[in-house]
C-alpha positions, 0 to 999 in steps of 0.5 A: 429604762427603755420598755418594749412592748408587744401589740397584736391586732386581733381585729381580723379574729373579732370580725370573724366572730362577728360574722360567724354569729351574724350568719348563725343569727343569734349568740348560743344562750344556755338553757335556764330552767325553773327549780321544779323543771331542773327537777322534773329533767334529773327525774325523768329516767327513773321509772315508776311503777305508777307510769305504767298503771296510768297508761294501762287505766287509760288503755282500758278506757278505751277498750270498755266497747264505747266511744267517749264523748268529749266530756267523759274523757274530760271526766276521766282526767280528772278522776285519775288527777284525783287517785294519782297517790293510789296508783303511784303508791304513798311512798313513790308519790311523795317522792316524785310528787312534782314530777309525776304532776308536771306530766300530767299538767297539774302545777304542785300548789294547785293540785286538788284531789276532789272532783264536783261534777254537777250536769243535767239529766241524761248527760252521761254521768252514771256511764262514765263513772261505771266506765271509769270504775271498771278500768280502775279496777282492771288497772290500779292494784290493791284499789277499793272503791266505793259509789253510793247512788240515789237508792237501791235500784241505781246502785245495782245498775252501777254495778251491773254496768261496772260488771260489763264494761270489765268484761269488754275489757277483758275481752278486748285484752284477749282473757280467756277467763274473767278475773271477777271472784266476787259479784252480788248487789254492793260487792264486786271484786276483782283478782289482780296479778297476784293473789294478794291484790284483791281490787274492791268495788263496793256500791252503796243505795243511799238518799238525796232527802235533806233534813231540815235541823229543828232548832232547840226550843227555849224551856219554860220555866 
């Protein structure tokens, strides 16, 4: 039995789509992202308390009345890197862990709460503390914080530096009376938004003497 068949030339349609892709210069590729960026995308849009917190502490850096160096803003990254779970929250960061780390350029498994800064004499380490210390305390709700210094001296100065950064920064944001209910020689604390939210700092004298372990001696018998 005889058969009819029906061809079509689609040639003319394959050469329009050859010259429609040579002229957009490549074939459109969809984007393939990663597990972790598939879920920093789908978490975006929520808001988090804690974004707002960080942008307000680094604000507040700024508005301390001294222009940072280089090296104490490297210095207040890090400091921030290692309270992230206090100003997000325990219940918001573990939920948005990824997310809220990626923002901040840290991978997932190498995110160290612990910070070692060792530098020489005179570099500014007391200044940036004291600067970090007053913006976390003007910022972050329900915070407690406690420095110890080299002795008695140093730990009052710490926290008569903590005291007048945080009035700079309250002058700068335009308050027209200081929320400091509490300021002695270890203790300042610091009225947050409700009456609940006591921000604490306390600054402790210590020593940097290092004692020698004796080793036990053999009894004579």
């Amino acid at each position: 039995m005889d058969k009819n068949y029906l061809l079509i030339d689609y040639s003319s349609l394959v050469t329009e789509i050859r010259d429609d892709v040579l002229a957009e210069g490549s074939l459109p590729h969809a984007r393939i992202l990663p597990r972790l960026e598939l879920f920093v995308e789908s978490t975006r849009s929520e808001t988090l308390r804690g974004d707002a917190v960080v942008a307000r502490l680094f604000a507040s850096f700024e508005m301390c009345g001294l222009r940072r160096t280089s090296t104490q803003r490297y210095f207040h990254k890090k400091f921030t890197e290692g309270i992230l779970p206090w100003i997000y929250g325990k219940k918001e960061f573990g939920k948005f862990k990824e997310r809220i780390l990626h923002e901040h350029g840290i991978h997932p498994d190498k995110y160290n709460q612990y910070t070692l800064i060792s530098t020489p004499r005179r570099w500014g380490k007391t200044t940036s503390v004291a600067i970090f210390v007053a913006g976390a305390l003007f910022s972050v709700p329900d915070l407690w914080i406690s420095v110890y210094s080299t002795g008695k001296r140093a730990s009052k100065a710490l926290s008569d530096q903590v005291n007048k950064y945080i009035l700079k920064i309250e002058e700068a944001a335009s308050y027209k009376k200081s929320r400091i209910i509490v300021k002695n020689t270890e203790e300042l604390f610091y009225q947050g938004a409700t009456a609940s939210d006591v921000r604490r700092l306390y600054s402790y004298p210590a020593t940097v003497q290092v004692r020698t372990p004796v080793e036990p001696q053999p009894k004579k018998i």
